[in-house]
N, C-alpha and C positions, 0 to 999 in steps of 0.2 A: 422358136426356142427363146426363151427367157433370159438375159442376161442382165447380170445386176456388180452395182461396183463396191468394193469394197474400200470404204475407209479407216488406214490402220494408223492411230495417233499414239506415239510414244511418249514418255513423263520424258524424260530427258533430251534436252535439245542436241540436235546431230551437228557435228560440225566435222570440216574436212581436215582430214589425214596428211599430217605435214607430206610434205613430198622430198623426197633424198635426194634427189637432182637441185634443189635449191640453197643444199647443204653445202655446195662446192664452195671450194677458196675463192673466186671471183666474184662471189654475190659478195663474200663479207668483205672485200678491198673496197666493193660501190659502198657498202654503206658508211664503210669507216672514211671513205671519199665524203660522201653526203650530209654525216652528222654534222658539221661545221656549221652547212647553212643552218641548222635550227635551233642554235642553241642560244636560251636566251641571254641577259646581259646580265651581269652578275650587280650589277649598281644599280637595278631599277627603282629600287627602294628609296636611296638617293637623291636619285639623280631625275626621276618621272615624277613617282605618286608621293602625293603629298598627304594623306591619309592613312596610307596602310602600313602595317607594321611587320616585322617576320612573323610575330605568334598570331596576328592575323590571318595569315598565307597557311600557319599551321593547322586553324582551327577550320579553315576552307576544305582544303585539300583533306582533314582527317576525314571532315561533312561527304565531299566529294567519293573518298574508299568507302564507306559505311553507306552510302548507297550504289555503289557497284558490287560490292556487296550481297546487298540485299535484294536487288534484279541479278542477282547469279552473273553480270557478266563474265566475257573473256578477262581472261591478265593482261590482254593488251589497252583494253578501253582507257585505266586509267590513268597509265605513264603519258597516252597520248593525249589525254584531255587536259593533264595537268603542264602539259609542254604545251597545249596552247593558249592556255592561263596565262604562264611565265611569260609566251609570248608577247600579248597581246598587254601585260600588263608593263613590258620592256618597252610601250610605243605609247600607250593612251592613259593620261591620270583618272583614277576611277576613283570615284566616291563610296566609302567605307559601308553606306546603305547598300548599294548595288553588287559588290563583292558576292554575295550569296546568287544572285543572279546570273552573274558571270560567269561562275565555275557550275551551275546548272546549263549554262550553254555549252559549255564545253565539252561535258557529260554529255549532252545529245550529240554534236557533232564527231564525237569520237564513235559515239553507239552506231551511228548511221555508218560511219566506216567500217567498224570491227567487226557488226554484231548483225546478223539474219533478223533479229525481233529488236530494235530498237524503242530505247526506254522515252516513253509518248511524253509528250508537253503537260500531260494532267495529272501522269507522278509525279515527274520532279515538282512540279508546283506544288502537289502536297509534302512530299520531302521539305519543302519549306515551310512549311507552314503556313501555305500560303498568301509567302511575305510579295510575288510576285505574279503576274495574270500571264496567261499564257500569250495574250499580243503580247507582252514587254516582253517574253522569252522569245519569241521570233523576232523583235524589234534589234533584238542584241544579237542573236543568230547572225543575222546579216551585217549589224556594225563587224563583228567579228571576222564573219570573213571578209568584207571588205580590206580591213587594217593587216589581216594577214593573205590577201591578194589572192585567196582560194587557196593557199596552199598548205594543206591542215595534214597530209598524210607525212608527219614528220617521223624521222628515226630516232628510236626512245630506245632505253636499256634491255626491254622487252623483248627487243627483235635482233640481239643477239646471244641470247643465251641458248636457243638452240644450237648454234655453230660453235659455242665453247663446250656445250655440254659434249657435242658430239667429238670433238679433238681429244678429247680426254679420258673418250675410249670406255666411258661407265660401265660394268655387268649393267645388265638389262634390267634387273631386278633390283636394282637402287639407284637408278637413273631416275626415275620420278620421287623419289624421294629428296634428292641434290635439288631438280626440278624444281619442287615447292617449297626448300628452303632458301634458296635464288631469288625464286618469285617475291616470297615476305620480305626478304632484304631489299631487292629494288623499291616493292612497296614502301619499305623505310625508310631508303634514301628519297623517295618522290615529296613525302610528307617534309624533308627535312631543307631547312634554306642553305645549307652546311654543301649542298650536293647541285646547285642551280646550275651553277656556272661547268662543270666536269661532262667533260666530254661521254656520251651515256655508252660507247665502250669501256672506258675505265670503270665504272659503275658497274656495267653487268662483270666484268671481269675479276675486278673486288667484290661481288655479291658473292660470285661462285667460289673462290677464293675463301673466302668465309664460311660459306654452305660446307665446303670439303674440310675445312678444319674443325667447322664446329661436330660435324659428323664422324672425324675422323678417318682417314685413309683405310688406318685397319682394318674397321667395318664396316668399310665398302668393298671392300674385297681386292684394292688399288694395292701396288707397288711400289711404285711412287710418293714421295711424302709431301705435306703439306707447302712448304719452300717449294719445293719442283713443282708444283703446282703452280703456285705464283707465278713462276718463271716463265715457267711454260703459255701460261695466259698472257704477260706480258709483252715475251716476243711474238703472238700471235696480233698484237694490236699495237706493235712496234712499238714501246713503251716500255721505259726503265723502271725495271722490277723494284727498284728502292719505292717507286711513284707508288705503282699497287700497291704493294704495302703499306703506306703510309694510307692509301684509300681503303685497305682493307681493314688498319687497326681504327680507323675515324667511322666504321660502321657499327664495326663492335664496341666502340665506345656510346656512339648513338642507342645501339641494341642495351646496352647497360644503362645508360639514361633510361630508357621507356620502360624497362626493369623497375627501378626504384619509383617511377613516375606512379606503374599497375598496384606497385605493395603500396606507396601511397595512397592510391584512391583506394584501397583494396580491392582490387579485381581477382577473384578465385584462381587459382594456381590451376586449377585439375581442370581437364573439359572433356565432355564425350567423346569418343572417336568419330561419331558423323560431323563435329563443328571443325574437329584437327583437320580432318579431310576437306571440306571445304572450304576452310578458311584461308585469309585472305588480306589479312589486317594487320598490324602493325604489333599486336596483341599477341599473335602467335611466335614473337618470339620468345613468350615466356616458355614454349616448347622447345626450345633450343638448350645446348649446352655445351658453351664455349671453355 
């Protein structure tokens, strides 16, 4: 008898099904235990590098979303690659040539954690244009983890907005809609130097925060109003609700900066529904309406 195999290859990369057992309250006490160790140092600017600048760091890290991006990855790849940037740039002075190098390292070492297909040494290098060879991209790989001792799997804002989403009780049917406007806010705070130093529960908690007022409670189908929301997010991360707020009205005012930033450059207001859907950038929140 003749047997023969079949190979079945899908357009869409499969990734695994969060698990609801990981939702419990004791996972998010470790992380809110854990974030401390990663956070970087709010004076690196200062006090380390003697080259770089904030709008520096801005135009990195925008380089860095616009190619995660563009390899489709996860939401998580970037908050972690750009926490080990902050890191890494809170211990060793880097030369303002090498910046674009650096944050290409970081982008791999995070793909290799988050991601099944990791984005290879001969894209990024062309994403640079390439300003850098792929020995010098492995050469930093290892300075990097050397200075951060291996230890790159850090907790980012990323990794708790499922545990906030989830406390907050969403209809099922506008839970990812909160979801993706969460994710673009964290993406905003990640790009912004305003957000280094904040502990990345306050962050995701102000993202979400934000997500539900700029959406509206009404039309999510919630009870609850935007305030009770705060609150509520607050005491889940044992943090005084005046704090959130002040973290949630300092995103919306970032989101209103990069507003006037888009009409400036004129960037199109309107966009496809296939670019809303997968988007991913800082851009999108000219789709917002606070």
């Amino acid at each position: 008898m003749e047997s023969r195999l079949l190979c079945w290859e899908t357009e869409k990369e499969l990734r695994a099904q969060a698990d609801p057992v990981l939702l419990q309250s004791r996972v998010l006490e470790r992380l809110l235990t854990a974030q401390e160790r990663y956070t970087p140092s709010p004076t690196y600017f200062q006090c380390v590098q003697r080259e770089m600048h904030p709008y520096m760091r801005k135009m990195l890290t925008s380089w860095m979303l616009e190619v995660c991006e563009d390899q489709r990855c996860g939401e998580e790849v970037f908050p972690l690659a750009v926490n080990c940037l902050d890191r890494f740039l809170s211990l060793v002075p880097v030369e303002k040539r090498r910046l674009q190098l650096l944050g290409a390292t970081c982008l791999l070492l995070a793909s290799k954690l988050k991601e099944s297909q990791v984005i290879t040494t001969e894209s990024l290098c062309m994403y640079s244009d390439y300003s850098f060879t792929v020995t010098e991209l492995r050469s930093m790989e290892l300075l990097v983890l050397n200075k951060l001792k291996w230890d790159i799997e850090a907790v980012t804002p990323r990794d708790f907005l499922p545990y906030f989403l989830a406390l907050l009780r969403l209809p099922a049917e506008k839970l990812q809609q909160v979801m993706k406007h969460s994710e673009t806010f964290i993406a905003l705070c990640t790009t912004d130097c305003t957000f280094i130093a904040l502990p990345p529960s306050l962050v995701a908690a102000a993202s979400v925060a934000a997500a539900v007022t700029g959406l509206r409670p009404e039309n999510l189908g919630i009870t609850y109003s935007s305030l009770a929301t705060t609150n509520y997010l607050a005491q889940a991360i044992r943090c005084d609700p005046n704090i959130l707020r002040m973290c949630q009205e300092q995103i919306e005012a970032s989101l209103e900066s990069n507003l006037q930033q888009a009409e400036r450059n004129q960037v199109p207001i309107s966009k496809t529904v296939e670019e809303i859907e997968r988007a991913s950038t800082p851009t999108d929140v000219l789709d917002f309406d606070l």
